[in-house]
FITI-986860 format. One record per residue (C-alpha): residue in three letters; x negated, y negated, z. Coordinates in steps of 0.02 Angstrom, whole numbers, padded with zeros to 5 digits, always signed. Each point is the difference from the previous one (the first is absolute). Layout:
N
ALAXYZ/...
This chain:
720
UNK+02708+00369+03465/UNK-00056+00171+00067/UNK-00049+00123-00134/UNK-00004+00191+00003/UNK-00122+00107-00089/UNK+00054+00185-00055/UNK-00096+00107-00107/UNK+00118+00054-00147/UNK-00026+00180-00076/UNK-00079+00007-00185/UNK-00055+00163-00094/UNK-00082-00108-00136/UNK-00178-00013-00043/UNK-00118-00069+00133/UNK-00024-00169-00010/UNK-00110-00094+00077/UNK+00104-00100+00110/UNK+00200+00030+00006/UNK+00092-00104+00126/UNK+00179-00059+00015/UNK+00050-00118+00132/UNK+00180+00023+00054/UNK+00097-00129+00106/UNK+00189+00004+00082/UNK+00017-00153-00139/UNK+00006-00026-00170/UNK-00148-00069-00013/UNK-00148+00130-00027/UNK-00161+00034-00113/UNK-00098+00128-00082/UNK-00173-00002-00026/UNK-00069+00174-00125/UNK-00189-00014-00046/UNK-00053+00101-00131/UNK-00152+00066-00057/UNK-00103-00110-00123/UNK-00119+00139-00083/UNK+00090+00100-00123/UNK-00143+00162+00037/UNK+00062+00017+00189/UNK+00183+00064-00059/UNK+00066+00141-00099/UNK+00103-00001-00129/UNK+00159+00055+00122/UNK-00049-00141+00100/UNK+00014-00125-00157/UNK+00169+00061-00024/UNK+00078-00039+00163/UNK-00111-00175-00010/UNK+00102-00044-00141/UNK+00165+00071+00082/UNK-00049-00111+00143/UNK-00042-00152-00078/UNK+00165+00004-00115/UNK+00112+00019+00165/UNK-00090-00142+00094/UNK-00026-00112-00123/UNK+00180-00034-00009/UNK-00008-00120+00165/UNK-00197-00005-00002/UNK-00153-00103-00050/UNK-00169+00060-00048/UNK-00131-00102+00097/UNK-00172+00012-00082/UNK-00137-00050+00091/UNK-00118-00076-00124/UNK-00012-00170+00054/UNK-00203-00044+00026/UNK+00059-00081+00182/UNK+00106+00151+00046/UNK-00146+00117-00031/UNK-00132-00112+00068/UNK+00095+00004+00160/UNK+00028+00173+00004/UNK-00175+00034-00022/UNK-00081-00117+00113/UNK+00111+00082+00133/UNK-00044+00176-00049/UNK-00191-00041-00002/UNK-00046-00127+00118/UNK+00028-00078+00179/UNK-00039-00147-00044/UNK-00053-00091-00148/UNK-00126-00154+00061/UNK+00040-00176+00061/UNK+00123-00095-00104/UNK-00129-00152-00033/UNK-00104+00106-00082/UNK+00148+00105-00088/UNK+00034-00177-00091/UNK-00183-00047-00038/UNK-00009+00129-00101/UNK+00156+00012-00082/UNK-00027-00185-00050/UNK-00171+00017-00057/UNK+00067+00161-00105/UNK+00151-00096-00065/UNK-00096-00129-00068/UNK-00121+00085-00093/UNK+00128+00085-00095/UNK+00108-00166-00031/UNK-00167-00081-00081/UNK-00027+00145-00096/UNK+00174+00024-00064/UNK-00011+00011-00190/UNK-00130+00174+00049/UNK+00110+00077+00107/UNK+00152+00098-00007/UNK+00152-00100-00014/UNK+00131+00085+00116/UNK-00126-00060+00135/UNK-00036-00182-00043/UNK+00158-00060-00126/UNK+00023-00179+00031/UNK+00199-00032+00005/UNK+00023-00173-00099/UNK+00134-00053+00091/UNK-00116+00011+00177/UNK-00169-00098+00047/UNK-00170+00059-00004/UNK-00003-00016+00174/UNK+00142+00116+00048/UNK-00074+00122-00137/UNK-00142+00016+00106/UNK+00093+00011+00151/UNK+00104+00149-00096/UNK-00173+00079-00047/UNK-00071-00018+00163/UNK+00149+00082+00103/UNK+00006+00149-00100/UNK-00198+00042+00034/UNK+00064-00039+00194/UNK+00120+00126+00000/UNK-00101+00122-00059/UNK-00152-00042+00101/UNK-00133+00115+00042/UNK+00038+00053-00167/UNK-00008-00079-00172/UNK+00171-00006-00062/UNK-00097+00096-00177/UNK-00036+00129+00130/UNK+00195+00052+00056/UNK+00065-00057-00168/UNK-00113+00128-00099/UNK+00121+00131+00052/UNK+00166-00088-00015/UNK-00037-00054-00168/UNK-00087+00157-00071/UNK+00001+00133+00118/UNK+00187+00034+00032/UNK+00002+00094-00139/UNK-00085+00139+00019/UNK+00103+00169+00026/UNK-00109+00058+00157/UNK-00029-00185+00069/UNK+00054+00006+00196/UNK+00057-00215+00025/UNK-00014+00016+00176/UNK-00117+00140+00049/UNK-00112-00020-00145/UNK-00040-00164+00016/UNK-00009+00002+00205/UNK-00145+00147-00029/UNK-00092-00113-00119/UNK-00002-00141+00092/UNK-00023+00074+00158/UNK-00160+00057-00040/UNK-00033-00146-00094/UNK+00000-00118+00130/UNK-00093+00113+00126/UNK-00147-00011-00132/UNK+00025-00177-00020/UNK-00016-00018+00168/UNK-00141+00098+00026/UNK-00093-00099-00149/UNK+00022-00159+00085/UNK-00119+00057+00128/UNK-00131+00113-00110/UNK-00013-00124-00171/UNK-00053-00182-00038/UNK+00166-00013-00107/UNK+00153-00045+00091/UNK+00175-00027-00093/UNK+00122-00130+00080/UNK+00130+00099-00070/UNK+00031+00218-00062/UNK+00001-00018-00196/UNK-00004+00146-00113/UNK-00200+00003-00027/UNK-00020+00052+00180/UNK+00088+00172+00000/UNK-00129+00115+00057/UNK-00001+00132-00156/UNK-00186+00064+00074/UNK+00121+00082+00138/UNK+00045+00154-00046/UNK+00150+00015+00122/UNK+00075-00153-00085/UNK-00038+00033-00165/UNK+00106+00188+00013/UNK+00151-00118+00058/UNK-00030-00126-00123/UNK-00021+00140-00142/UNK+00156+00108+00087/UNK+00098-00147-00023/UNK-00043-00028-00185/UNK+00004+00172-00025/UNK-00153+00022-00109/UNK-00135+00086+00075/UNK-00107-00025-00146/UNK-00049-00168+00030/UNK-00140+00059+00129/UNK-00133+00002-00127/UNK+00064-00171-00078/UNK-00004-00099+00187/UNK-00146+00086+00040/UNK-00104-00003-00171/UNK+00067-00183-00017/UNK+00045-00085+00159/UNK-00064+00074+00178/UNK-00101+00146-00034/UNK-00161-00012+00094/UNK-00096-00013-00185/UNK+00157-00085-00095/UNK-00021-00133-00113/UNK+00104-00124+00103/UNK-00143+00004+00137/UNK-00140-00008-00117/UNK+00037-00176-00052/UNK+00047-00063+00175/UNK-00158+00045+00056/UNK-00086-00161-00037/UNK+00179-00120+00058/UNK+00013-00101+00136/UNK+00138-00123+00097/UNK+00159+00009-00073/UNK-00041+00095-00136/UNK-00075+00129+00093/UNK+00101+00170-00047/UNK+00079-00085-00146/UNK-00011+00135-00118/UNK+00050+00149+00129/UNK+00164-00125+00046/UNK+00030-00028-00193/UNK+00011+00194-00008/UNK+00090+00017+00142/UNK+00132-00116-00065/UNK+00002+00073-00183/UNK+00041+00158+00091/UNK+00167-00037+00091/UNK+00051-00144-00129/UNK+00003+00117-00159/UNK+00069+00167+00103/UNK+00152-00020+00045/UNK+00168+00059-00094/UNK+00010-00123-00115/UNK+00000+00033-00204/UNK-00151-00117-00028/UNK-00115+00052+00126/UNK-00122-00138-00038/UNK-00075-00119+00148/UNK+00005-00165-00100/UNK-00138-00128+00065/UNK+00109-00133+00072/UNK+00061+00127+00117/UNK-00183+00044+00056/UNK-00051-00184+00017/UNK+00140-00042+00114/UNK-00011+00179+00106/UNK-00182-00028+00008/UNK-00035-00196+00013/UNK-00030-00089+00140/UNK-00052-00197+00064/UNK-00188+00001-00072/UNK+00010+00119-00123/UNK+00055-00056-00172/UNK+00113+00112-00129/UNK-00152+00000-00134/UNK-00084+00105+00133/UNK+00120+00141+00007/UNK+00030-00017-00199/UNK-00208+00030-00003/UNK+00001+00143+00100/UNK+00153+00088-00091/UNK-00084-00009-00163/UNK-00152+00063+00064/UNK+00068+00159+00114/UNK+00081+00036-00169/UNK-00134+00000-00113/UNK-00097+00142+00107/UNK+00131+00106+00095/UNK+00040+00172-00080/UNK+00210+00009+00048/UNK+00032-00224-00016/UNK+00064-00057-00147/UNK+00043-00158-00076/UNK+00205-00023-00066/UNK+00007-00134-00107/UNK-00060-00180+00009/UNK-00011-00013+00201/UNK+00075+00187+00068/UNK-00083+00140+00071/UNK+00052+00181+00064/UNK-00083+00135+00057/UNK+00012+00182-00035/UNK-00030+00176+00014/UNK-00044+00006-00157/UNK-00199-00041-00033/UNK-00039-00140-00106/UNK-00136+00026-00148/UNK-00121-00076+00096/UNK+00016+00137+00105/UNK-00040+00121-00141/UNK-00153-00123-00052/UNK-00069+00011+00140/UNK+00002+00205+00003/UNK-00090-00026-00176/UNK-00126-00116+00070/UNK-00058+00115+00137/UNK-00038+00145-00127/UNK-00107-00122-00116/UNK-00173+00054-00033/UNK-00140-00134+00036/UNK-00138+00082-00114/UNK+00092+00069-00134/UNK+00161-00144-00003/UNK-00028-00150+00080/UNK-00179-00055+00006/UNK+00017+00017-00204/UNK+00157-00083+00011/UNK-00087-00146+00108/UNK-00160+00012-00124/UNK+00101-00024-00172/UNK+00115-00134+00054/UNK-00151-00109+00056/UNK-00085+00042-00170/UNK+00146-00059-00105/UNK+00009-00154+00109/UNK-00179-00064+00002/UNK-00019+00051-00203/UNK+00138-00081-00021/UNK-00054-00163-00116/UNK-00180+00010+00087/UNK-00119-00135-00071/UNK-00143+00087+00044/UNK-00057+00185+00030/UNK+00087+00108+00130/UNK-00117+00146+00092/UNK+00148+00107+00097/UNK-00024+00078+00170/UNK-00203+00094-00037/UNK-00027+00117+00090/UNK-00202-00048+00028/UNK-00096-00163-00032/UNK-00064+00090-00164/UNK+00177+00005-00070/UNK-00028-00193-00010/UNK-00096-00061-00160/UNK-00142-00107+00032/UNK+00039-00128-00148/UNK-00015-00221+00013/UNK+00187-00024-00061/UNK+00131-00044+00157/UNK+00079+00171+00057/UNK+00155+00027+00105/UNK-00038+00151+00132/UNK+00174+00077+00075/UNK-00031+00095+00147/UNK+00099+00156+00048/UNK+00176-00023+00069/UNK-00080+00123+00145/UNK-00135-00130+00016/UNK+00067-00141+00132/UNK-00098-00152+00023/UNK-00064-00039+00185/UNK-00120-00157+00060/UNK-00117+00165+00057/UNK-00001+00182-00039/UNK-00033+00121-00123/UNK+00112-00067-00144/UNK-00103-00179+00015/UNK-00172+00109+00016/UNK+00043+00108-00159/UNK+00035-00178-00099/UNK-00157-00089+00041/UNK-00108+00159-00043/UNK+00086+00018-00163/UNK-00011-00179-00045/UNK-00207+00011+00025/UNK-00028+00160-00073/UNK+00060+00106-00133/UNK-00055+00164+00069/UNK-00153-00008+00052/UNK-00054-00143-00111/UNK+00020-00168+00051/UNK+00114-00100-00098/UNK-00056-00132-00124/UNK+00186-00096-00001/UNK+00043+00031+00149/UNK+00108-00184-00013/UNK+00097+00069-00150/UNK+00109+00121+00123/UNK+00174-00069+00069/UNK+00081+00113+00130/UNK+00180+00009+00044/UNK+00029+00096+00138/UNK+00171+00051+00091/UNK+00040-00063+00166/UNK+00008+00125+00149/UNK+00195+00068+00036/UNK+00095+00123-00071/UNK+00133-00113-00094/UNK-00052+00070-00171/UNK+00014+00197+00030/UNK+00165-00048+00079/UNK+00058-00085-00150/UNK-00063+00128-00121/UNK+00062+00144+00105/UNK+00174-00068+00000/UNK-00001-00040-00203/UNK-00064+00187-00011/UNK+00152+00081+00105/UNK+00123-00142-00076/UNK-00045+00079-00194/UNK-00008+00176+00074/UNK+00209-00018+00064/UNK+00030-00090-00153/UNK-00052+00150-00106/UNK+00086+00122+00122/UNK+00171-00112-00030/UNK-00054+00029-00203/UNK-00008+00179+00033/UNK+00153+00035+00111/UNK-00109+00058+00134/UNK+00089-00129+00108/UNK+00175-00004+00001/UNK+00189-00046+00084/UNK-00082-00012+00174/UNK-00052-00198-00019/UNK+00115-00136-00048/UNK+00018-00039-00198/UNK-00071-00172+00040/UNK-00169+00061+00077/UNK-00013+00106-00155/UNK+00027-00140-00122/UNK-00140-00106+00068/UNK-00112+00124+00014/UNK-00085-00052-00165/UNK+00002-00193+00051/UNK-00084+00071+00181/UNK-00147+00063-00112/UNK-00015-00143-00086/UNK+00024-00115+00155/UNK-00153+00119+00088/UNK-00125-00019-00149/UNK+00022-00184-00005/UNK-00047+00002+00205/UNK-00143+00112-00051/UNK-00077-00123-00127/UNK+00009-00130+00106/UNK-00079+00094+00144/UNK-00132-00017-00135/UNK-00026-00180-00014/UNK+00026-00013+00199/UNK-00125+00114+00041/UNK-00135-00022-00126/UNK-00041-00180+00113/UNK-00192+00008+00032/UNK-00126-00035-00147/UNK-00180+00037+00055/UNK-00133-00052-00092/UNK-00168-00025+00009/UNK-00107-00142+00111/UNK-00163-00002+00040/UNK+00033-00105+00160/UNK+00110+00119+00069/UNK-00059+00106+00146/UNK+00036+00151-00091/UNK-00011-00080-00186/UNK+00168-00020+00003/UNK+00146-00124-00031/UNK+00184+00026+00032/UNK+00129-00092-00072/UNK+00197+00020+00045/UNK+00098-00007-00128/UNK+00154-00022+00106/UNK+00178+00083-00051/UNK+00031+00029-00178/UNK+00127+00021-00094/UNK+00042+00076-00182/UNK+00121-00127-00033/UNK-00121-00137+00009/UNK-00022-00006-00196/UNK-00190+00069+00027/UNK-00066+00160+00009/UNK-00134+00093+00129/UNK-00153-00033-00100/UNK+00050-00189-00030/UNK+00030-00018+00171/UNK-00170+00071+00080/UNK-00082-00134-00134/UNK+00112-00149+00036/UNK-00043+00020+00190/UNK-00199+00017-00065/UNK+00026-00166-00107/UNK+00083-00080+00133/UNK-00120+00001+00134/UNK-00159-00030-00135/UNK-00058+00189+00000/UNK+00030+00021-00185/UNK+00014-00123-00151/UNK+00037+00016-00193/UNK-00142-00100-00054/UNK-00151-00102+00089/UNK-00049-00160-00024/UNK-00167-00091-00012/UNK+00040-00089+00170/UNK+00024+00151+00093/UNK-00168+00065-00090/UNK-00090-00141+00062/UNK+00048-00015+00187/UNK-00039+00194+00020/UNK-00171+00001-00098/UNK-00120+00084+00114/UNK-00101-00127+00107/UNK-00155+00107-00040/UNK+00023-00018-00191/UNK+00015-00198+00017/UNK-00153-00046-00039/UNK-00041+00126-00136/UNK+00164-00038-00071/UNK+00027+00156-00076/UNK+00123+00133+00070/UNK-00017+00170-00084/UNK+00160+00067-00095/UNK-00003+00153+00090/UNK-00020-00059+00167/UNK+00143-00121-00054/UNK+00110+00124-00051/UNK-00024+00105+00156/UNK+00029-00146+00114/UNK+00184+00003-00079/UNK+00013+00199+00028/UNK-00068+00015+00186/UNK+00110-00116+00060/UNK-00109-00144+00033/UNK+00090-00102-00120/UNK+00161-00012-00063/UNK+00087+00171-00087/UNK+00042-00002-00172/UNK+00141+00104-00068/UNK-00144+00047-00171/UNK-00169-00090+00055/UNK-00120+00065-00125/UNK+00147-00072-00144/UNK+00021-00174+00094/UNK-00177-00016+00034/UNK-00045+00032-00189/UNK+00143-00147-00053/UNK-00038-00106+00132/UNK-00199-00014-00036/UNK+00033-00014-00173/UNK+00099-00161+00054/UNK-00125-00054+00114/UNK-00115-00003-00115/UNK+00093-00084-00124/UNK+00054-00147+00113/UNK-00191-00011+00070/UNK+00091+00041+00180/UNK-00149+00129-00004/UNK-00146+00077-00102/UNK-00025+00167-00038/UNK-00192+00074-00031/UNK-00084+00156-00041/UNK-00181+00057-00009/UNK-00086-00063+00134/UNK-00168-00032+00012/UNK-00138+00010+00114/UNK-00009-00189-00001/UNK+00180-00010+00054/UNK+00067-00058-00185/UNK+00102+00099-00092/UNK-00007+00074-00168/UNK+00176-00065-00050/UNK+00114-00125+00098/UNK+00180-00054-00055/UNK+00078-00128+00050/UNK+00146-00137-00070/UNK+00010+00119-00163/UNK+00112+00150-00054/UNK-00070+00170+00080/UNK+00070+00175-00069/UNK+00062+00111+00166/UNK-00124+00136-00089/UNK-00126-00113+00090/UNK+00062+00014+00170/UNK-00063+00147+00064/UNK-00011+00025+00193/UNK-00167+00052+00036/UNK-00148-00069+00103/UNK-00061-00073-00164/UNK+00152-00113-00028/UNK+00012-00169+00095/UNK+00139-00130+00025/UNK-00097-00136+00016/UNK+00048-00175+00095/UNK+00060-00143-00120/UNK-00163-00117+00077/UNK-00107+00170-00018/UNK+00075+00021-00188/UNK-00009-00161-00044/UNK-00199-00020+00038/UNK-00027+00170-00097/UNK+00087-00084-00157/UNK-00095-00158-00003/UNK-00176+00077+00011/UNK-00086-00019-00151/UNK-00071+00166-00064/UNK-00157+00006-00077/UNK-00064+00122-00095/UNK-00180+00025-00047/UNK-00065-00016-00185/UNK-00068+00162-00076/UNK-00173-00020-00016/UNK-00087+00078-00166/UNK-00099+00188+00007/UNK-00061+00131-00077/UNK+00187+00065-00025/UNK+00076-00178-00054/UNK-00087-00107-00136/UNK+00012-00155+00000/UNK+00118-00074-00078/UNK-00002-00162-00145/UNK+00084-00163+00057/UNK+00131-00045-00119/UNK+00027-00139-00080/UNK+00134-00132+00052/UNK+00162+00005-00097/UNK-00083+00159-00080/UNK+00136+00158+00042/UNK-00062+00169+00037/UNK+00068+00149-00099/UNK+00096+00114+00099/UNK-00044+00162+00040/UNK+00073+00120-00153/UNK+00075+00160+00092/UNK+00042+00135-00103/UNK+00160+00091+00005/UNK+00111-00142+00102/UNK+00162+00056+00060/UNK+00069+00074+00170/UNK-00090+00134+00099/UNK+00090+00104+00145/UNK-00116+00037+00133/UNK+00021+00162+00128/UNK-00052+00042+00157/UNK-00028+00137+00042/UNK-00109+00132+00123/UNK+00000+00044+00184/UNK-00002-00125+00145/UNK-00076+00028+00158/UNK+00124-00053+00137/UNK-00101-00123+00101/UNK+00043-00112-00168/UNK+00193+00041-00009/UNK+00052-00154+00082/UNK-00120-00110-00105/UNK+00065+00093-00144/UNK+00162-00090+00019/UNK-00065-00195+00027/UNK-00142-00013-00119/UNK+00031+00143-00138/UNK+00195+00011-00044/UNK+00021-00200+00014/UNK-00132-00028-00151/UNK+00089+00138-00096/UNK+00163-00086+00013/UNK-00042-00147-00100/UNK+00001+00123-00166/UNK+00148+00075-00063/UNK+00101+00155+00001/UNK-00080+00032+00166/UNK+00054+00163+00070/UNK-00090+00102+00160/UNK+00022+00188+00042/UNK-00059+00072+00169/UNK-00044+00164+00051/UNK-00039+00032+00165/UNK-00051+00160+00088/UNK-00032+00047+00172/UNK+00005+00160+00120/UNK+00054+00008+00174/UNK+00065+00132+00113/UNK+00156+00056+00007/UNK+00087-00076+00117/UNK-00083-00153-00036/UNK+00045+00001-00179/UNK+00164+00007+00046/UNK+00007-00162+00093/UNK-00094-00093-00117/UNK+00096+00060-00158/UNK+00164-00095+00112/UNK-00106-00149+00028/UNK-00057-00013-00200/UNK+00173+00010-00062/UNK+00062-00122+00139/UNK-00136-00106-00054/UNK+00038+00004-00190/UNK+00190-00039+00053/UNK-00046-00157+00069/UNK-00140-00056-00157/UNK+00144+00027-00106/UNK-00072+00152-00102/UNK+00065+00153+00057/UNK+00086+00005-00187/UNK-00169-00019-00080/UNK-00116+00107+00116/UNK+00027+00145+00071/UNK-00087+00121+00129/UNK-00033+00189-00020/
């Protein structure tokens, strides 16, 4: 049947397309196309829309063309000439389909529902012709605007989306030939938002210009965060956290009330054969935790905005921080409280010189500056050897008594103090109502959980950086010995200063006591056949690091000889003579740690050596009678001898007192104090006097009271 077209006259509004096809016949149709946008027509032209569509609608149907395969075929046509060979068209879709159908319980159910009443294999079949249809494009891709785009006031359907994707696939295209990373199939992370050109559509479409500085601070700036942490990615994760972005971006907005991206859309937009969902999930969470405009919605949504997010705002804080004057005494007074935390032993924090470091025998824990990083060679490792030697310019006499912990090299610490410092500094601003309505109630509430979240990163920054105790060795090349300590933790149940001495214990560096094995294997081979080893070469053998560190050696050594002695283990003598005897030995009998004195004087003798001293017979020589000594009557057997009648019997208190030249100071203390103790009421007073310059008395004056700290006195003596 012939049919004749006329144009018929209309004085209504424009519309797009306005045809009426007449025939001699009854039969005829009308086709009126209207315009989708609501911003392309004036309020007159809404009026005669709705005169229109009340006249027509009385013998016509609305079509709506939402269907995915409608608009998949509409834009395939629009866009391309051809779409690839069919083989490969099914490969894909199959290999696409089946990923989702394993992976159903993570994915969105409109796209992989299983209908009970059908079998798993026609599901898949179902799954796998809907990703055919929509091929080049991932049905996410074409759906995103369907489902969440439609309802947007300036949204073009047709136009719009043929701009978009227009440009989208010339990039795509171009990609293929320029990058490593090839997609089987458009999804939503590829849209090129670095474009300019398609970002204005994009953004003219959504009609919020403002979201330039969140897709280019966040996603596809040159310097965004995005591209910071796909710098190191490779394979199919290469990009992942731009394409995460990308997909936040058109999945939370659209026109719908809860603008929120939730993750199972993301995974199945994003995923692909040989990529797993965990991946995506990863790389969500982590763009999130450092973009400025992201946000997380819930237990697994996310949006982004116009609107900064407070991390934003820390951040500004963090740039204007100080370092001399806020956080290098930030950095310095968390480490403090840290390491003095339950210390066992003392703590010397950050010197500034090697004279800012006492000289004394007891075990000492040195913590370098959190400025100082420790390298195997440089100027940090230099400083530490020359400060372990010498104390100034003296050299040191315990130079084994000094444990180092030194920070590793990076800037993790600052980082984590910096951001505590700017997270306190918004939380106070919040306090004051310097910061107000222009950040969601949420990121205000957790701004005091932020600052506690950021300390708790700082101190454990701490206990992962402090990881290198030095100490010293006099095999070393440099007289050195490094020891990592590995990554610590404060949740461990131990603290800094138990930590440094468990890893000392643990490789035989440092002990609690000593035994009279250990004693006996180390004994100098040039002292063997003497078999005497001076005290104070003993005791400086356990501070030089040629034998075992002790956390106290001059209190162990003093309990420990008395026990040797005790248990005949070893002797102990004093006094010796020209003929190599001594003028007192000790040995299986109680000793008084008055006697142990370490001097060149004092000798722990071998048990063999002991043993032979003991059992010599000593004879002493019978006075013979002079001038001075009558001689005196034998008396009789059985005959007793009056005792000597001394007048005025009773106790006597005897004082000593006078100056004492100081070459007989330390003799003073071994052979003078120990007989007074055996009286009683014993007391002692000092007084000590010396001069020195200025800036010498200064230093000592530290070292004295240091020095009566760790004898225990500084209640009873006190320096002036």
């Amino acid at each position: 049947m012939s049919e004749e077209r006329r144009r018929v006259r209309y004085d209504g509004p424009p519309f797009r397309n306005l045809t009426v096809a007449t025939t001699g016949t009854t039969h005829g149709a009308a086709m009126i196309s209207l315009p989708r946008s609501q911003v392309e027509m004036t309020e007159w032209d809404l009026q005669w829309q709705e005169k229109i569509t009340k006249v027509v609608r009385r013998v016509a149907k609305d079509l709506i063309a939402n269907d995915e395969t409608e608009i998949s075929e509409v834009v395939c046509r629009r866009l391309f000439q051809d779409v690839g060979a069919e083989r490969v068209r099914k490969r894909v879709s199959k290999a696409y389909a089946d990923w989702c159908f394993d992976r159903r319980p993570e994915l969105p159910s409109e796209w992989t529902a299983v209908d009970m009443a059908t079998t798993e294999t026609k599901a898949r079949e179902y799954l796998r012709s809907r990703f055919e249809t929509c091929y080049p494009f991932h049905p996410a891709t074409l759906s995103v605007f369907q489902r969440k785009w439609q309802a947007l006031p300036q949204y073009q359907q047709t136009r719009g989306t043929l701009a978009m994707l227009a440009q989208w696939v010339s990039l795509a295209y171009k990609e293929g030939f320029t990058k490593a990373r090839t997609e089987p199939l458009i999804t939503l992370g590829s849209a090129p938002l670095d474009l300019s050109e398609f970002r204005s559509i994009v953004l003219g479409q959504l009609g919020e210009s403002r979201l330039v500085a969140a897709i280019d601070s966040d996603i596809s700036g040159a310097h965004s965060h995005a591209r910071a942490l796909d710098a190191d990615t490779k394979g199919p994760l290469r990009g992942i956290h731009r394409r995460v972005g990308t997909s936040i971006l058109f999945e939370s907005s659209g026109g719908q009330v809860e603008k929120v991206a939730h993750m199972p859309e993301l995974q199945f937009a994003l995923g692909e054969p040989g990529m797993d969902t965990t991946s995506v999930h990863t790389a969500a969470l982590t763009l999130e935790d450092k973009s400025y405009f992201i946000r997380r919605v819930g237990s697994d949504g996310f949006k982004i905005s116009h609107q900064p997010t407070m991390k934003k705002v820390v951040n500004d804080r963090r740039a204007s921080l100080d370092a001399e004057t806020e956080i290098l005494p930030a950095m310095r007074t968390l480490a403090e409280k840290e390491f003095r935390r339950g210390a066992s032993i003392p703590v010397v924090l950050f010197p500034a010189d090697g004279t800012a470091i006492q000289d004394t025998p007891k075990l000492s824990l040195v913590v370098a500056d959190p400025e100082t990083e420790w390298t195997e060679s440089g100027e940090s490792r230099e400083q530490i050897a020359a400060w372990t030697k010498h104390r100034g310019k003296s050299p040191r006499l315990y130079p084994g008594s000094l444990v180092w912990c030194v920070k590793k090299a990076g800037r993790e610490l600052r980082a984590k103090v910096e951001e505590w410092l700017a997270w306190k500094r918004v939380a106070g601003e919040i306090v004051d109502g310097t910061l107000g309505s222009d950040f969601d109630r949420a990121d205000r509430s957790e701004a005091q959980s932020k600052v506690k979240d950021a300390e708790e990163a700082a101190k454990d920054e701490v206990w992962s950086g402090y990881r290198f105790a030095v100490i010293a060795d006099n095999r070393g090349e440099d007289g050195l010995k490094v020891i990592d300590l590995g990554m610590g933790h404060p949740s461990s149940g131990e603290t800094l200063c138990g930590r440094v001495v468990a890893a000392l214990k643990s490789q035989a560096l440092l002990n609690e006591s000593v035994g009279a094995g250990y004693i006996q294997r180390n004994w100098p081979p040039a002292l063997k056949e003497s078999g005497a080893w001076p005290l104070a070469s003993l005791r400086q053998s356990f501070l030089n690091g040629s034998l075992t560190r002790l956390v106290d050696p001059d209190t162990v050594l003093r309990g420990k000889i008395v026990e040797f002695v005790s248990k005949g283990d070893f002797g102990l003598a004093s006094g010796q003579k020209p003929d190599g005897s001594y003028e007192r030995v000790w040995f299986r009998e109680h000793i008084g740690r008055e006697e142990i004195a370490f001097e060149p004087g004092v000798f722990l003798l071998l048990k063999e050596k002991a043993k032979s001293l003991k059992d010599r017979p000593e004879v002493e020589p019978e006075p013979q009678p002079g001038p001075e000594m009558p001689p005196q009557p034998p008396t009789k057997p059985g005959v007793a001898t009056p005792a000597e009648v001394v007048p005025g019997e009773g106790p006597r208190t005897l004082r000593v007192t006078g100056s004492i030249p100081p070459e007989h100071w330390n003799r003073l203390g071994t052979k003078l104090l120990p007989k007074m103790r055996q009286g009683q009421q014993v007391t002692a007073r000092i007084d000590l006097s010396a001069t020195f310059e200025t800036a010498r008395a200064k230093s000592l004056e530290e070292d004295l009271r240091q020095l009566l700290e760790e004898l225990g006195l500084a209640g009873n003596l006190r320096v002036e």
